[in-house]
Wavefront OBJ file of the C-alpha trace (Angstrom):
o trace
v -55.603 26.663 4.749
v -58.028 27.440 2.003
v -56.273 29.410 -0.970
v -59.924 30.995 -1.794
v -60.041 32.784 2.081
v -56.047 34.248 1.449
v -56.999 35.866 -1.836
v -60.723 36.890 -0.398
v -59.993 40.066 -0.462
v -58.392 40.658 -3.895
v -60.953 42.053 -6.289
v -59.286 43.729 -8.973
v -58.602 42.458 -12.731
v -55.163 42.007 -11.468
v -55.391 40.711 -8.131
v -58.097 38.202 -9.343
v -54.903 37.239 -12.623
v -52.394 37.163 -9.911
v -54.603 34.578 -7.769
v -55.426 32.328 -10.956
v -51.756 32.763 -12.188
v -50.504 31.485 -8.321
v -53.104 28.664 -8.286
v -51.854 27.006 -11.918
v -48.261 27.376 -10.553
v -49.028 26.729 -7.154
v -51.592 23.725 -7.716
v -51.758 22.555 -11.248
v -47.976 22.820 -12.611
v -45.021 20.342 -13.059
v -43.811 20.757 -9.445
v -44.581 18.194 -6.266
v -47.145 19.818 -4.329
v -44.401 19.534 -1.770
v -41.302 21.372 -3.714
v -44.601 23.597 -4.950
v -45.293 24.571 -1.491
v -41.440 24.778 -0.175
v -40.991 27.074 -3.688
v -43.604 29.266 -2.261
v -42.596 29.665 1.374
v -39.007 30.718 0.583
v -40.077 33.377 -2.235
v -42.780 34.372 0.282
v -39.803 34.911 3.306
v -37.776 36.930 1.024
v -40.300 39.363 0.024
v -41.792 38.974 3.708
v -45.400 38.233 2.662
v -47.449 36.538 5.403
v -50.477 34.918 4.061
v -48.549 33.505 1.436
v -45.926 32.254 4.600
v -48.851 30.983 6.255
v -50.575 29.036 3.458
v -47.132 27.765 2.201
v -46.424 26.553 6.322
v -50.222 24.865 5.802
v -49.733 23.351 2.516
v -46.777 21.784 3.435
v -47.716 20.511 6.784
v -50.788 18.692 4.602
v -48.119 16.922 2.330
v -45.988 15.996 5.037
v -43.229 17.739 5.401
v -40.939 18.034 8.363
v -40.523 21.382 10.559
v -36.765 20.930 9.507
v -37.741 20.546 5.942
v -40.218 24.174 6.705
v -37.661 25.435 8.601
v -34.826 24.743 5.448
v -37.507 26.386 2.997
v -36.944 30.025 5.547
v -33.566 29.681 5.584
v -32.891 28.816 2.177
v -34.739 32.788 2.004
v -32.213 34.285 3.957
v -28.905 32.691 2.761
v -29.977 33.710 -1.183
v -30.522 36.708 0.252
v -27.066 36.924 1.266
v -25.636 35.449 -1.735
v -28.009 36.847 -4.130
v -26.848 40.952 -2.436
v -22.868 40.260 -2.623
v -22.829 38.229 -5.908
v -24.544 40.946 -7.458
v -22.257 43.721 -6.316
v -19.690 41.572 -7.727
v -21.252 41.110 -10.803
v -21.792 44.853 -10.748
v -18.469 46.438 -10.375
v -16.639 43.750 -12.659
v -13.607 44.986 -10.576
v -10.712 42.019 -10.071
v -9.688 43.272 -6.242
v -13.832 41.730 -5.851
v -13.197 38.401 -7.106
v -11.494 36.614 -4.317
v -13.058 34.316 -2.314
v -16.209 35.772 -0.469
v -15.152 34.274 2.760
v -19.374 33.903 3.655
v -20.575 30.695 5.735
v -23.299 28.827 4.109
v -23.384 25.390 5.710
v -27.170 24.925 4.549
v -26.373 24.554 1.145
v -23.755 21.504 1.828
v -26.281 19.281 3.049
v -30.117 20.126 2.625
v -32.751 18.208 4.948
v -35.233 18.932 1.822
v -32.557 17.116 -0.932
v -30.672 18.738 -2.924
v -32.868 19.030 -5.826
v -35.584 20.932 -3.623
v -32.978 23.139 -1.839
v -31.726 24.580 -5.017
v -35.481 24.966 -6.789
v -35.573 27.521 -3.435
v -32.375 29.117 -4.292
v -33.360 29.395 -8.036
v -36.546 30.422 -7.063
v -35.711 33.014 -4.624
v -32.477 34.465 -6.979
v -34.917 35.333 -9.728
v -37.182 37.056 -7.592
v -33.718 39.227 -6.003
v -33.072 39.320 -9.705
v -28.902 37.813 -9.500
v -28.215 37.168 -12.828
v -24.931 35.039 -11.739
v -27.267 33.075 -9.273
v -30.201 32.735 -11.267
v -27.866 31.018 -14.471
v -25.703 28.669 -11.219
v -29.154 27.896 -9.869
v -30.511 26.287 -13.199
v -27.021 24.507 -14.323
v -27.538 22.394 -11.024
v -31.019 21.615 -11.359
v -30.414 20.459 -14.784
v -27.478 18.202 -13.547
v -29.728 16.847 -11.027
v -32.423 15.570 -13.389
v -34.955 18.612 -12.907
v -36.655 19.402 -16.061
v -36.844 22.375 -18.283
v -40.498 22.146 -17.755
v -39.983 22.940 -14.033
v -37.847 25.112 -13.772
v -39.824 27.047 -16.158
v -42.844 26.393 -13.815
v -40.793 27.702 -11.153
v -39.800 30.998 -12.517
v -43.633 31.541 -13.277
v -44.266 30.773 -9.376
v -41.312 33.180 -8.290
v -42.828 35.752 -10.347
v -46.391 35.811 -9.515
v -45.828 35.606 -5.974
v -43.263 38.650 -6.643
v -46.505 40.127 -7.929
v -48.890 39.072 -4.853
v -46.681 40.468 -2.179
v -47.761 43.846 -3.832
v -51.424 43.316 -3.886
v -51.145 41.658 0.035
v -49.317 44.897 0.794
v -52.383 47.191 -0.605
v -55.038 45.563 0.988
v -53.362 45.008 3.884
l 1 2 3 4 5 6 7 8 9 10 11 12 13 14 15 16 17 18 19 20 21 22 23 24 25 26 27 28 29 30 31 32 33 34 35 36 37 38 39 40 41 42 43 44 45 46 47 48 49 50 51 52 53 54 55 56 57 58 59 60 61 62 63 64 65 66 67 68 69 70 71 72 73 74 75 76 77 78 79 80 81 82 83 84 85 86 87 88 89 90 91 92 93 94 95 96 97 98 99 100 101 102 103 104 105 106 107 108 109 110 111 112 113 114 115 116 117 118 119 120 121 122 123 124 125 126 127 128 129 130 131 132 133 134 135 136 137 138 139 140 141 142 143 144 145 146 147 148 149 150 151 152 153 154 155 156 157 158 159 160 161 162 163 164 165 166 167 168 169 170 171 172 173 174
């Protein structure tokens, strides 16, 4: 899928900032075009933006990645979404009767089919843009423990946040 025919549409100063800002993050950053485009299709599930879902699918079908590996990249989406909503409420009401076990399955994050480095860029990726503090700080501890570098993680954040910024423009000119 051609990145120029998504954004095709976007003519404004800031759609045309948001489309360079995605391809440098996207295209040009730290990230493996592959943890680049599995980055992109979770972020783009949990704010539910379908040409970005569709050009992430593409992209990673190009740098061949499995349909469990695709597949991991949605669900890694919903289960931050999950943890991201009740760690927050925690967080939130700092009350003690809260902090007992949460009691939520999460199988997917014992074992990721993407590795364990990639599945937690998703869930780091996805916390920032659902904005869990508690998440966001677990997320980068275990990247750093598994080798990822400042560099990308940094890249990462920049990728959550512009496409935080695109599902906007996709919803206007939709």
């Amino acid at each position: 899928m051609d990145i120029e025919k998504v954004f095709e549409k976007h003519e404004t100063i800031t759609q045309r900032d948001l489309k360079l800002n995605f391809k440098k993050f996207f295209l040009e950053s730290s990230l493996s075009p592959k943890d680049a485009g599995l980055i992109t299709l979770a972020c783009a599930e949990s704010v539910n933006c379908t040409p970005l879902k569709e050009l992430a699918a593409a992209h990673l079908k190009e740098n061949n990645a499995t349909d469990e590996e695709i597949s991991e990249a949605k669900d890694a989406a919903a289960i931050m979404g999950l943890n991201n909503m009740f760690y927050r409420f925690r967080h939130f009401t700092q009350k003690e009767a809260y902090q007992k076990p949460a009691g939520l399955r999460m199988n997917v994050l014992g074992r990721p089919v993407t590795g364990k480095a990639s599945f937690e860029m998703m869930a780091l990726a996805v916390s920032i843009i659902n904005g869990c503090e508690l998440c966001v700080k677990s997320h980068e501890q275990s990247l750093l423990s598994h080798n990822v570098t400042e560099d990308q993680i940094y890249d990462l954040a920049r990728l959550a946040s512009v496409i935080k910024g695109l599902e906007v423009t996709f919803r206007q000119t939709a």
